[in-house]
C-alpha positions as CSV (number, residue, x, y, z in Angstrom):
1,X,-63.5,148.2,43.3
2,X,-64.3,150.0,46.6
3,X,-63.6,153.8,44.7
4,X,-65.8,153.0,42.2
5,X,-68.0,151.3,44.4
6,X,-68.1,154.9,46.5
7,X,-68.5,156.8,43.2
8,X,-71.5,154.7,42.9
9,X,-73.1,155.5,45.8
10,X,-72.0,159.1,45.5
11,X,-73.8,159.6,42.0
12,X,-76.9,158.2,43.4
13,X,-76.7,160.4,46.3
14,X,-76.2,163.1,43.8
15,X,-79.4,161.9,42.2
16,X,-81.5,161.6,45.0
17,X,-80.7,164.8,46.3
18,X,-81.3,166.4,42.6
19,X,-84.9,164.6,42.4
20,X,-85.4,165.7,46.3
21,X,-85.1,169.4,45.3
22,X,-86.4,168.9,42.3
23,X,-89.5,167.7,43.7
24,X,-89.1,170.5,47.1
25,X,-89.1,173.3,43.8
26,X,-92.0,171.5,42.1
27,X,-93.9,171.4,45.2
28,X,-93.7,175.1,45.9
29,X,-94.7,176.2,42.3
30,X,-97.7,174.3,43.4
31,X,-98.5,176.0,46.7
32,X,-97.2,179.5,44.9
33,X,-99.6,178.5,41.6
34,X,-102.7,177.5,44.0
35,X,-102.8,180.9,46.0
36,X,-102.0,182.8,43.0
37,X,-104.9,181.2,41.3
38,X,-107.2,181.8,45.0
39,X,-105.9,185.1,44.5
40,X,-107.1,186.0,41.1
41,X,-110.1,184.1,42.0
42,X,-110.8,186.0,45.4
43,X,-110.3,189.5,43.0
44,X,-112.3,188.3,40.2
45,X,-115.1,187.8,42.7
46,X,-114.9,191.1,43.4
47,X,-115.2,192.1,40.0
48,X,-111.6,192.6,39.1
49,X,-109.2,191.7,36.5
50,X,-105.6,190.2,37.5
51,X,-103.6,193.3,36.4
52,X,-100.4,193.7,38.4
53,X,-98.2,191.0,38.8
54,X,-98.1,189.1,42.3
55,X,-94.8,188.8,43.5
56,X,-95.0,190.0,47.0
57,X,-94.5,187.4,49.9
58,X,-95.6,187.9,53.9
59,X,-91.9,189.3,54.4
60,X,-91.9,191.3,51.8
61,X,-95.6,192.7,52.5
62,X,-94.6,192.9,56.0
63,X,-91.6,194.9,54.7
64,X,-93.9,197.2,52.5
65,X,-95.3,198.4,56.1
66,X,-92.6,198.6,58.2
67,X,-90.9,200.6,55.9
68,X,-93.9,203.4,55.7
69,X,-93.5,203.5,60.0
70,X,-89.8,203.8,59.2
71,X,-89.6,204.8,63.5
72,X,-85.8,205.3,62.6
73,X,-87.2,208.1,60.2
74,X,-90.3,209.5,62.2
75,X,-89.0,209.4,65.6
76,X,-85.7,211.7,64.6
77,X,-88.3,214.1,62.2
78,X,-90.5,214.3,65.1
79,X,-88.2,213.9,68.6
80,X,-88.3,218.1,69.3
81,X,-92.1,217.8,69.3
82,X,-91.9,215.3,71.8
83,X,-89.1,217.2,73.8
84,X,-91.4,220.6,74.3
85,X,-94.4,219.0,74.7
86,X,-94.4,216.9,77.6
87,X,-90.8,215.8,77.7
88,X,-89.5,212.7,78.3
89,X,-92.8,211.2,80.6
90,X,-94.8,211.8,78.1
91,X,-92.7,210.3,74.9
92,X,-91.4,207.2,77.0
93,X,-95.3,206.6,78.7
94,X,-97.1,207.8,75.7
95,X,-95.9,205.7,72.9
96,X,-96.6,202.6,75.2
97,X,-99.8,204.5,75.5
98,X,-100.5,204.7,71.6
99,X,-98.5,201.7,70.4
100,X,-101.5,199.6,72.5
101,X,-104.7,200.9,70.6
102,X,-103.0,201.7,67.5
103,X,-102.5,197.9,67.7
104,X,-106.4,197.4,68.2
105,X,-106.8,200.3,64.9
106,X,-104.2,197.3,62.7
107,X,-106.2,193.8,64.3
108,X,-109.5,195.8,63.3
109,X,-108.1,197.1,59.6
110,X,-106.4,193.6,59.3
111,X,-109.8,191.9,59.8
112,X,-111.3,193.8,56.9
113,X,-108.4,193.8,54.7
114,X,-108.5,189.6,54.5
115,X,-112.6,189.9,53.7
116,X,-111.5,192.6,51.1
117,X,-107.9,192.0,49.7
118,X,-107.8,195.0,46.8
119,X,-105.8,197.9,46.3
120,X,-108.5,200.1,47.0
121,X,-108.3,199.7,50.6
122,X,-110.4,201.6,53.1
123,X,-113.0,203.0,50.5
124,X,-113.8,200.2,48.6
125,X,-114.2,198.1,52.2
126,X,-116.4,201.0,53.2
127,X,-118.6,200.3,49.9
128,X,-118.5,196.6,50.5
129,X,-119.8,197.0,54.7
130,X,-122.2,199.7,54.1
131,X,-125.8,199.2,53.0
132,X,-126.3,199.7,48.9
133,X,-128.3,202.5,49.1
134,X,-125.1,204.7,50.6
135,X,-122.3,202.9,49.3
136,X,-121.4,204.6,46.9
137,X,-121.3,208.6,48.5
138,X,-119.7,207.1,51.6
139,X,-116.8,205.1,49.9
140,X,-116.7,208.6,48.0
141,X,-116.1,210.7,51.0
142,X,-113.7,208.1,52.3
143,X,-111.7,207.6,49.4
144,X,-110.9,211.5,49.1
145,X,-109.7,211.4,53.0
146,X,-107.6,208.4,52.3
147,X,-106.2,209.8,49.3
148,X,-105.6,213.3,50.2
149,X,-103.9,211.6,53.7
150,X,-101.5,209.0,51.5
151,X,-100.5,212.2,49.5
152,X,-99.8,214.4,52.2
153,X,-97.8,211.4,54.0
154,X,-95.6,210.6,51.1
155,X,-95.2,214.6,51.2
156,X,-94.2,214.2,54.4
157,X,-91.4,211.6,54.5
158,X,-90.1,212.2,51.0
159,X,-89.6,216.1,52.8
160,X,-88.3,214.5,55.9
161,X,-85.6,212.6,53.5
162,X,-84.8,215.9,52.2
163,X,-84.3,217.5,55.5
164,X,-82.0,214.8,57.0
165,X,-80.0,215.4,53.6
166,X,-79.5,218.8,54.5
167,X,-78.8,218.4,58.4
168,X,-76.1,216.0,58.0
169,X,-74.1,218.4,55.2
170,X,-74.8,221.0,57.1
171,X,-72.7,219.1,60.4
172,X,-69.9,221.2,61.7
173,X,-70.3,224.3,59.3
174,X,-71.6,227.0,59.2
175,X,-73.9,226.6,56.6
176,X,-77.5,227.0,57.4
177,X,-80.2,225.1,54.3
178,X,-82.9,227.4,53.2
179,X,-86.3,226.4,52.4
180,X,-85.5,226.4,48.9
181,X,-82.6,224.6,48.6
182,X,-84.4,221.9,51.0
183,X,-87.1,221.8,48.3
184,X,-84.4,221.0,45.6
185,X,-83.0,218.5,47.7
186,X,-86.9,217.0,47.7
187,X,-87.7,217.1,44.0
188,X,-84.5,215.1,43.4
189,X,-85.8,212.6,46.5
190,X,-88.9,212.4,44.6
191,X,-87.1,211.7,41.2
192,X,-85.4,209.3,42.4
193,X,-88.0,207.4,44.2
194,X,-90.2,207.5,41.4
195,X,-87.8,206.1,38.9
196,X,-87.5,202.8,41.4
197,X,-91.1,202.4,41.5
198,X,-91.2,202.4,38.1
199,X,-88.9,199.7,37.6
200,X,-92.1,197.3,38.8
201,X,-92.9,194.8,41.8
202,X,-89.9,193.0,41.5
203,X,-87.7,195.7,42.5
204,X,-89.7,196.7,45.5
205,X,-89.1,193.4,46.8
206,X,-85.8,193.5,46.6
207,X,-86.1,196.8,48.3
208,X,-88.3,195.1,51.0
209,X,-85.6,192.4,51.8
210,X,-82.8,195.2,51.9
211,X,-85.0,197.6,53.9
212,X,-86.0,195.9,56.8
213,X,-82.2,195.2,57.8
214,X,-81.7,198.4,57.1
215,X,-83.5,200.1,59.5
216,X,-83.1,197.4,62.4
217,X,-79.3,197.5,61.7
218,X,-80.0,201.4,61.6
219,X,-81.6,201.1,65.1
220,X,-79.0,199.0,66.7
221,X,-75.9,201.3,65.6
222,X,-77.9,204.2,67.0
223,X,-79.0,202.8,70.1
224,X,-75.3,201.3,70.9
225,X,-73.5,204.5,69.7
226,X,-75.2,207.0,71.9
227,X,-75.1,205.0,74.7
228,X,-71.9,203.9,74.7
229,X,-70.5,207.2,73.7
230,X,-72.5,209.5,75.7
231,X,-70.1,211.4,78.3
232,X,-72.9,211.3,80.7
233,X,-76.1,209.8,80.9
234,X,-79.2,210.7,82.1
235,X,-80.8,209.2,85.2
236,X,-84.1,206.8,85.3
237,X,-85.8,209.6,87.1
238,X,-85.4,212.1,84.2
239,X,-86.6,209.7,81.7
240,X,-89.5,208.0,83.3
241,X,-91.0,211.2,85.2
242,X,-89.5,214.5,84.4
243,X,-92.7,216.5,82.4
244,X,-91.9,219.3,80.3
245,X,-94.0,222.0,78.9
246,X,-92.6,224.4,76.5
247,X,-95.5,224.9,74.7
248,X,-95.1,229.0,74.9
249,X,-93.7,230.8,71.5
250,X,-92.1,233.1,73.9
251,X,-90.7,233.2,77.6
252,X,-92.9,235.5,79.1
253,X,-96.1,233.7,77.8
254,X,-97.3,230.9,79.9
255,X,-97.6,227.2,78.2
256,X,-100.6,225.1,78.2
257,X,-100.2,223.4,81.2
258,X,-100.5,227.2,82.7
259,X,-103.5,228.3,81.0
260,X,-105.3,224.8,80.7
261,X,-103.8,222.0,82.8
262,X,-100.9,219.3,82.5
263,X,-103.3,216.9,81.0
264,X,-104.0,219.1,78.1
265,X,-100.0,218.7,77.6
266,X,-100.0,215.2,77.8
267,X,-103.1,214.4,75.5
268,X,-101.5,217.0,72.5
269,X,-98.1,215.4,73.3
270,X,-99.4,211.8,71.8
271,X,-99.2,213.2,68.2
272,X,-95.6,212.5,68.2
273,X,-96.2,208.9,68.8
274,X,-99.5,209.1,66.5
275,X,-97.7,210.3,63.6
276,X,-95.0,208.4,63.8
277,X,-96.8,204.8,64.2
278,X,-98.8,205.7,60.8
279,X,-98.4,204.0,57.7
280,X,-98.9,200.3,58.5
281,X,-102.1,200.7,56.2
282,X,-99.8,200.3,53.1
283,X,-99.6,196.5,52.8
284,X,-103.7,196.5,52.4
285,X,-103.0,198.5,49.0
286,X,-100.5,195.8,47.7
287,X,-102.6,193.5,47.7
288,X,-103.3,192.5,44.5
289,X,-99.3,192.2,43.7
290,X,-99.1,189.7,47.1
291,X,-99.4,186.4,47.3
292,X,-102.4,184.8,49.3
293,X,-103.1,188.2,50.3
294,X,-106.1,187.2,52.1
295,X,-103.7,185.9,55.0
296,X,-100.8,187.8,54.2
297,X,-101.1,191.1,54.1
298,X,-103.2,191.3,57.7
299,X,-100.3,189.7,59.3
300,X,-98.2,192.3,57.7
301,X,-100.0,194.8,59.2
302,X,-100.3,193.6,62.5
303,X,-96.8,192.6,63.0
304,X,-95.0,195.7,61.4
305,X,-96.9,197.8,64.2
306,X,-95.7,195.0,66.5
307,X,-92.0,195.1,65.8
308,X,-92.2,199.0,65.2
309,X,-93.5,199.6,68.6
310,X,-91.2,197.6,70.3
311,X,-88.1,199.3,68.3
312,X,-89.6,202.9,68.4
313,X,-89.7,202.4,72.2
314,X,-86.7,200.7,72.7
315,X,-85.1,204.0,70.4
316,X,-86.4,206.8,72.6
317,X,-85.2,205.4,75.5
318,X,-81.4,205.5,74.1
319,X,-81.7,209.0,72.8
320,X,-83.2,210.5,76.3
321,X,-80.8,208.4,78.3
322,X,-77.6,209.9,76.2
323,X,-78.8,213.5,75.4
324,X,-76.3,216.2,77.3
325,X,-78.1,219.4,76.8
326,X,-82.2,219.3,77.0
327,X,-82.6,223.0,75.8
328,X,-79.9,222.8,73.0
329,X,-81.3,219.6,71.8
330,X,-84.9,220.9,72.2
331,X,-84.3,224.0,69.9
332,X,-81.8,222.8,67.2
333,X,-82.3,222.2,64.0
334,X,-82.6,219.1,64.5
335,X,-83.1,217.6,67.8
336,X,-81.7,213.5,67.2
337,X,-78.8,214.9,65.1
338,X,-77.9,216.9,67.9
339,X,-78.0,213.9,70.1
340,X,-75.7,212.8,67.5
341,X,-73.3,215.7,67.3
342,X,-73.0,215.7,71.3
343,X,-72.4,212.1,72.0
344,X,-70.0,211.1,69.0
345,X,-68.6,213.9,67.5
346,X,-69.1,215.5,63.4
347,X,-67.8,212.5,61.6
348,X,-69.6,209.7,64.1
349,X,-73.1,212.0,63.8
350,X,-72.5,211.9,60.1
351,X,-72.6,208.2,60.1
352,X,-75.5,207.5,61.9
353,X,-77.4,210.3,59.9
354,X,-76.6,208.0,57.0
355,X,-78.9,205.2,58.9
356,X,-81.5,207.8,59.1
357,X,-82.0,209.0,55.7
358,X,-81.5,205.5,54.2
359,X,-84.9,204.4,56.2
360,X,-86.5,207.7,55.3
361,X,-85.7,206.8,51.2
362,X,-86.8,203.5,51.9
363,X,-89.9,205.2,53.7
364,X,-91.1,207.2,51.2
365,X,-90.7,204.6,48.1
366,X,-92.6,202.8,49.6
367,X,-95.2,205.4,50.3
368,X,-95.2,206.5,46.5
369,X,-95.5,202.3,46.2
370,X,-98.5,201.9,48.0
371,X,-100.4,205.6,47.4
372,X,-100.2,204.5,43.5
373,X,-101.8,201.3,43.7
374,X,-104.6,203.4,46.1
375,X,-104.8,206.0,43.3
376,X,-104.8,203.2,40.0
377,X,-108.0,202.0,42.1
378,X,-109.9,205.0,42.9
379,X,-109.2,205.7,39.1
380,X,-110.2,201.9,37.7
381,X,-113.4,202.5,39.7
382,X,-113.8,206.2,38.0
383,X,-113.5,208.5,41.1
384,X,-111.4,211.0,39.3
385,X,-112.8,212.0,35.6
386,X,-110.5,212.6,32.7
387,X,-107.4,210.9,34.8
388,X,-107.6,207.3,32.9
389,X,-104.0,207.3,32.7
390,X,-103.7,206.8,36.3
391,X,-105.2,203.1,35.7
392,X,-103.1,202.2,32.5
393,X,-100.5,199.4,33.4
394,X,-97.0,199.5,31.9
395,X,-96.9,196.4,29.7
396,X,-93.4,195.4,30.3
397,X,-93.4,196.0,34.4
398,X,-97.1,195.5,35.2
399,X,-97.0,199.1,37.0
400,X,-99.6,201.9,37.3
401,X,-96.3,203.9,36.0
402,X,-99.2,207.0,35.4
403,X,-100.2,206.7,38.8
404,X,-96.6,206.7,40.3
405,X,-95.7,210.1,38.7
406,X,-99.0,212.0,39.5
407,X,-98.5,210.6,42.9
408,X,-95.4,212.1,42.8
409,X,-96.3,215.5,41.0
410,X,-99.2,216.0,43.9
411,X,-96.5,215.3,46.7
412,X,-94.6,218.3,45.0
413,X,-97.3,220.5,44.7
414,X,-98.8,220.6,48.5
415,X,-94.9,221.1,49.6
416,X,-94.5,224.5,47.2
417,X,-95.9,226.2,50.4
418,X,-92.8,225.4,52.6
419,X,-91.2,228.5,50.2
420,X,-93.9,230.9,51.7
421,X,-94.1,230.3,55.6
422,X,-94.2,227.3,57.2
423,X,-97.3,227.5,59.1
424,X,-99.2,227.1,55.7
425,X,-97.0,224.2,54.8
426,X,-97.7,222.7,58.4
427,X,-101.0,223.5,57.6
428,X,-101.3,221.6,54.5
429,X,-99.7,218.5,56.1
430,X,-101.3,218.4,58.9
431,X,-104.5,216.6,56.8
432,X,-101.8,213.6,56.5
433,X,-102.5,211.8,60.0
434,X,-106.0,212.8,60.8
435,X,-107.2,212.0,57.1
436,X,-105.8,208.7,56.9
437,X,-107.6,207.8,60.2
438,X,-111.0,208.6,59.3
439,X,-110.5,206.8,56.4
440,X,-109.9,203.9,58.5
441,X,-112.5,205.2,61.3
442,X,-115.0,204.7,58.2
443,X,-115.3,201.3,57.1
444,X,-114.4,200.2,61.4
445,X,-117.4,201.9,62.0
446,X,-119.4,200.2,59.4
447,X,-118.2,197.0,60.5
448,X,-120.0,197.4,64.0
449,X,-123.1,199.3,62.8
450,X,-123.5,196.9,60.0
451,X,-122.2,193.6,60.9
452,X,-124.9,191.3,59.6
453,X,-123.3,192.5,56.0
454,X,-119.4,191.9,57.2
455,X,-118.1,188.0,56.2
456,X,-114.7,187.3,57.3
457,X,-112.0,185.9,55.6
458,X,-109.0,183.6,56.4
459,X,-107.3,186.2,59.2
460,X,-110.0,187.1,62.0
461,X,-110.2,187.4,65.4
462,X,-113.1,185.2,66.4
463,X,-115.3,186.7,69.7
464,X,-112.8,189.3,70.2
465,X,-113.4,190.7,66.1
466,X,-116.6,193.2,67.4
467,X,-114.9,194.3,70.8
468,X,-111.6,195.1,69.1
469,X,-113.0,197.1,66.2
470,X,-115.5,199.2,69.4
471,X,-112.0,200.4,71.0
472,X,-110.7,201.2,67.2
473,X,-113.6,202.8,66.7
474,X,-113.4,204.9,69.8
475,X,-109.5,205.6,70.0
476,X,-110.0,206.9,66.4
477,X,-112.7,209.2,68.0
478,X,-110.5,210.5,70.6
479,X,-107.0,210.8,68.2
480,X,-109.4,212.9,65.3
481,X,-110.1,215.4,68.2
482,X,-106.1,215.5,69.6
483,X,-105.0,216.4,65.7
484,X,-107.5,219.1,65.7
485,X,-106.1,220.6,69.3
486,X,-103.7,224.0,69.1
487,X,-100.5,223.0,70.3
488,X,-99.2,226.4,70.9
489,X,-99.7,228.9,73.2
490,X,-101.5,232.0,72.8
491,X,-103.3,231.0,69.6
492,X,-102.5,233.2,66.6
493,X,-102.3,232.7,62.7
494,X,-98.9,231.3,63.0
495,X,-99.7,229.1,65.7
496,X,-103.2,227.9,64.8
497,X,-103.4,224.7,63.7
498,X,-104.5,224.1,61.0
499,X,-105.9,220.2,60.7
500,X,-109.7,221.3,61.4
501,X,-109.3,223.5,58.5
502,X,-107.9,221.1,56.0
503,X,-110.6,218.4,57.4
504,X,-113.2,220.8,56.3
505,X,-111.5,221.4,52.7
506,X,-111.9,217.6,51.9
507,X,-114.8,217.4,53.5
508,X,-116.7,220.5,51.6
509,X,-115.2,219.0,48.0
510,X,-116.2,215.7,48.2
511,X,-119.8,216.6,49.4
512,X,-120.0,219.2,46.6
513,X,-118.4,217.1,44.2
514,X,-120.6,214.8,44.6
515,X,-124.0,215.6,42.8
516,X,-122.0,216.4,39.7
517,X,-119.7,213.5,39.7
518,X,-121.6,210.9,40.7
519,X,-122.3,209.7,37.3
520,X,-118.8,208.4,36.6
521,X,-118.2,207.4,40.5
522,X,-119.0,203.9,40.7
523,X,-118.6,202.7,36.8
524,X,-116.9,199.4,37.6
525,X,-117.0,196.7,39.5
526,X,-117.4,198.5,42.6
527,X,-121.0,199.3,41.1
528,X,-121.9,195.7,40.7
529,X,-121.0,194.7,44.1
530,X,-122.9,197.4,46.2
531,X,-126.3,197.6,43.7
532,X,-126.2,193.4,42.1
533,X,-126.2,195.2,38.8
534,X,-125.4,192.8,35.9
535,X,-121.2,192.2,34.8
536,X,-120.9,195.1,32.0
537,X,-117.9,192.9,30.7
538,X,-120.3,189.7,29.8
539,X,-119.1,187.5,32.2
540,X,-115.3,188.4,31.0
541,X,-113.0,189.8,34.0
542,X,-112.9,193.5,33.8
543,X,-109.3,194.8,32.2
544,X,-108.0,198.3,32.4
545,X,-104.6,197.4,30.9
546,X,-103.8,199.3,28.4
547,X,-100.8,199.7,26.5
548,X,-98.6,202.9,26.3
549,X,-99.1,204.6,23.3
C-alpha cells in the first residue's frame, strides 16, 4: 500500500511537471510568435515583405558582432602597427582612448537601428532621417560607402585568416609564404565561408553560440600562456609610458615625431585600435532574420563593443608584458606569433595560432553573413541594375545565396592586387575603415540636423540621445581625417596612403552614377517612405522571393 501509494504521487508529480513544461514551452511560442509577428509588422510598415527567416536571438545577434570585432583576430593582424607607431603608450592608452567614443559611435547607431530595424542599415536610415527631397541621392552616396567598406572588410579578415594560416605552417621552418600561395590559401577561406553561409540562418546560429566561446576561451589561453611562460616580463614602466616611433622606412631618415611632433605619432597610432574595434555594425544588417529586433539588435551592438573593449584591452596588456625582443617582434612576420614563438616554444605557438585563426574564420563568416543581407537590400531597393539575383531568396534556406557568392567574388577581386605590390593592395583596403564610418557619420548627422523627422523606437537613450550622437558625430569627423594621415616617413608612392584616394573613387562614382541611375534607385519601398507615393503592390507586402530556376 505505501509503494503504490508513492507510485501515486510520483506519477502525478510526473504529470504536473509534464503540464508545467508543457505550459513553460507554450508560453514561449507565444512571446517568440508575438515579436515575430511585431517584427513582420514593424518591416511591413516599412514597406517590406517577411523574406528571410527570423531565427536569431539577443545572444546570437550579439554573437553576429562580436564575431566581426573578433579582437583575438584584429589585434594579432594589426599588433606591429601598434609596435612602430607609438609603442606600447600609445596601444595600452589609446584603445582606452578609442574604445570610449567608439562606444558613443554604437549608443548613436544603436538608437537608429531600433527606429529602423532592416537589413539595409545605414543608407536606408539615412533615407528615412533626411528630408524627401534628398533622400534618395544621399542614401545613394551612403549606401556605396557602406558597401564598398563591408566589402573591403570581409576582404580584409577573410585575408587575415589566410595569413595566420600561413604563419603558423610556416613555425620553425624555413619556409617563407609568397603572395600567391597566401592568395590560394584565401580563395579556399572564402570557399569555405561561403558554403556555411549558404547553409541558411540556422547554421549561423549555431556558429554564434560556438564562436563566442571560442574567442573568449581563445583570449584566456593566450593571455595565461604568455604570461605564465614568458622567461621574463616586461616592467609597468615599459608598458604604460615607453613611446616609440619607428615611423622611418629607413634608419637614416627621421620618423614623424622628428619632422612633425610626438602628437602626430600618437593621433596616426589610433588606427590600430580604430580598425580593430570595427565591425559591431553587423547585427543592424541581421535584422530582419532576429527576433524583436527593434530591442535586440541595439543591445547587440552596444554590448559586443562593450565586452570587446574590455577583452582587446585586457589582450594587449598580456602580449606587451611577455614580449622578449621589441625589435624582433616589431619586424617579423608576424609580430603576436612571435610573441608566441618566444614565450612557449614551435609546438605551444602553434596552438595558440589555432585560437587565432579559428576567431578570424568565425570573423569573416560572419562578415560575408552580414555584407549579403546589406547587399540583398541595396539590390531589393534597385541600387545596382541588372543584379536582381542578388535579392532572390533560396527557397529551401531562406538565404540571399546570390548575394553571398558575389559578396564573396568582390572580396576576391579587390585582393588580386596583393600579387602586384602591396602598397596598391593596402591601397585598396584602406577604403574598408574610413568608408564604413561615413556611412555611419551619415545618417548620425542627419539625426541632429533633422531631428524633428527622427522617432525612436524601443532602445533609446532619453536626454542623453542628441548629446551622444554630437560626440559621434564629431569623433567620426576627427577618425575620417586620421585614416587619410601618411603614416610613413618621407612620403613616396610606396608609402602614400592611399584612403583619400579611394574616398574620392566612391565618391566620384556615386555622384556620376547618379543622373543616369537614378531611375531605378529607389523603386521599392524605400520610394514610398521618403516621397508618400502610393503601395505599387496594392496594399499586398512587397515579395522579391523568387525561386531558383
Amino acid at each position: 500500500m505505501v509503494t503504490l501509494c508513492m507510485t501515486t504521487v510520483g506519477t502525478k508529480v510526473v504529470e504536473t511537471t509534464a503540464v508545467s513544461n508543457t505550459l513553460a514551452k507554450g508560453i514561449r511560442e507565444v512571446e517568440v510568435g508575438r515579436a515575430q509577428t511585431d517584427d513582420e509588422a514593424t518591416l511591413e510598415r516599412m514597406g517590406y515583405a517577411q523574406e528571410l527567416r527570423r531565427d536569431l536571438t539577443l545572444s546570437q545577434s550579439f554573437g553576429v558582432s562580436f564575431s566581426v570585432i573578433s579582437v583575438l583576430t584584429s589585434i594579432p593582424y594589426l599588433f606591429y602597427y601598434g609596435l612602430t607607431t607609438g609603442g606600447p603608450a600609445v596601444m595600452v592608452w589609446g584603445w582606452f582612448f578609442v574604445s570610449i567614443f567608439t562606444m558613443s559611435v554604437g549608443l548613436a547607431m544603436a538608437e537608429i537601428c531600433s527606429a529602423y530595424p532592416t537589413s539595409g542599415g545605414p543608407y536606408f536610415w539615412a533615407a528615412m532621417l533626411s528630408n524627401p527631397q534628398n533622400a534618395p541621392f544621399v542614401s545613394w552616396v551612403t549606401g556605396w560607402f557602406n558597401l564598398i567598406g563591408q566589402i573591403a572588410r570581409t576582404a580584409a579578415t577573410s585575408f587575415a585568416c589566410a595569413t595566420f594560416i600561413t604563419v603558423a605552417a610556416a613555425i620553425n621552418t624555413d619556409w617563407v609564404p609568397s603572395a600567391g600561395q597566401t592568395l590560394g590559401v584565401f580563395v579556399a577561406v572564402l570557399f569555405a565561408q561561403g558554403l556555411i553561409i549558404s547553409c541558411g540562418v540556422r547554421t549561423l546560429r549555431f556558429l554564434s553560440n560556438l564562436s563566442v566561446p571560442w574567442v573568449v576561451l581563445g583570449i584566456g589561453c593566450v593571455v595565461i600562456a604568455v604570461l605564465a611562460k614568458a622567461p621574463v616580463h616586461q616592467p609597468a614602466s615599459f608598458v604604460f609610458r615607453t613611446f616609440i616611433d619607428y615611423t622611418f622606412i629607413a634608419i637614416d631618415t627621421p620618423g614623424w615625431s622628428q619632422r612633425a611632433s610626438p602628437a602626430y605619432v600618437a593621433v596616426i597610432g589610433l588606427y590600430m585600435a580604430l580598425s580593430a574595434l570595427t565591425g559591431f555594425d553587423a547585427s543592424a544588417y541581421m535584422t530582419e532574420e532576429t527576433h524583436n529586433a527593434a530591442r535586440t539588435a541595439p543591445i547587440a551592438i552596444v554590448t559586443s563593443i562593450g565586452a570587446s573593449a574590455l577583452l582587446g584591452w585586457i589582450l594587449i596588456l598580456a602580449l606587451l608584458f611577455s614580449m622578449q625582443d621589441y625589435d624582433a617582434t616589431a619586424f617579423a612576420f608576424n609580430s603576436v606569433a612571435q610573441i608566441f614563438f618566444d614565450t612557449l616554444g614551435p609546438n605551444g605557438a602553434i596552438v595558440l595560432m589555432v585560437f587565432v585563426i579559428g576567431a578570424a574564420f568565425w570573423s569573416g563568416t560572419f562578415a560575408i553573413a552580414s555584407n549579403s543581407r546589406m547587399l540583398y537590400a541595396f539590390c531589393r531597393d534597385g541600387a545596382i541594375p541588372g543584379c536582381q539575383l542578388s535579392r532572390k531568396i533560396h527557397p529551401g534556406t531562406r538565404t540571399p545565396l546570390y548575394a553571398v557568392w558575389l559578396v564573396c567574388l568582390m572580396s576576391f577581386i579587390i585582393s588580386l592586387p596583393i600579387l602586384g605590390d602591396y602598397s596598391a593592395y593596402a591601397g585598396v583596403l584602406s577604403i574598408a575603415p574610413i568608408g564604413l564610418y561615413i556611412s555611419f557619420g551619415v545618417p548620425i548627422a542627419l539625426r541632429v540636423i533633422y531631428a524633428d523627422r527622427f522617432v525612436r523606437g524601443p532602445f533609446h537613450l532619453g536626454r542623453y540621445s542628441y548629446p551622444i550622437a554630437i560626440v559621434a558625430l564629431l569623433w567620426t569627423a576627427f577618425i575620417t581625417i586620421v585614416f587619410c594621415l601618411p603614416e610613413l616617413n618621407p612620403v613616396n608612392a610606396l608609402t602614400f596612403n592611399y584612403a583619400p584616394v579611394a574616398v574620392a573613387v566612391v565618391l566620384a562614382f556615386s555622384l556620376a552614377s547618379w543622373p543616369f541611375l537614378s531611375r531605378t534607385w529607389l523603386t521599392g519601398a524605400l520610394l514610398r517612405q521618403t516621397t508618400g507615393a502610393p503601395p505599387a503592390h496594392n496594399g499586398k507586402r512587397r515579395s522579391s522571393y523568387l525561386p531558383f530556376s
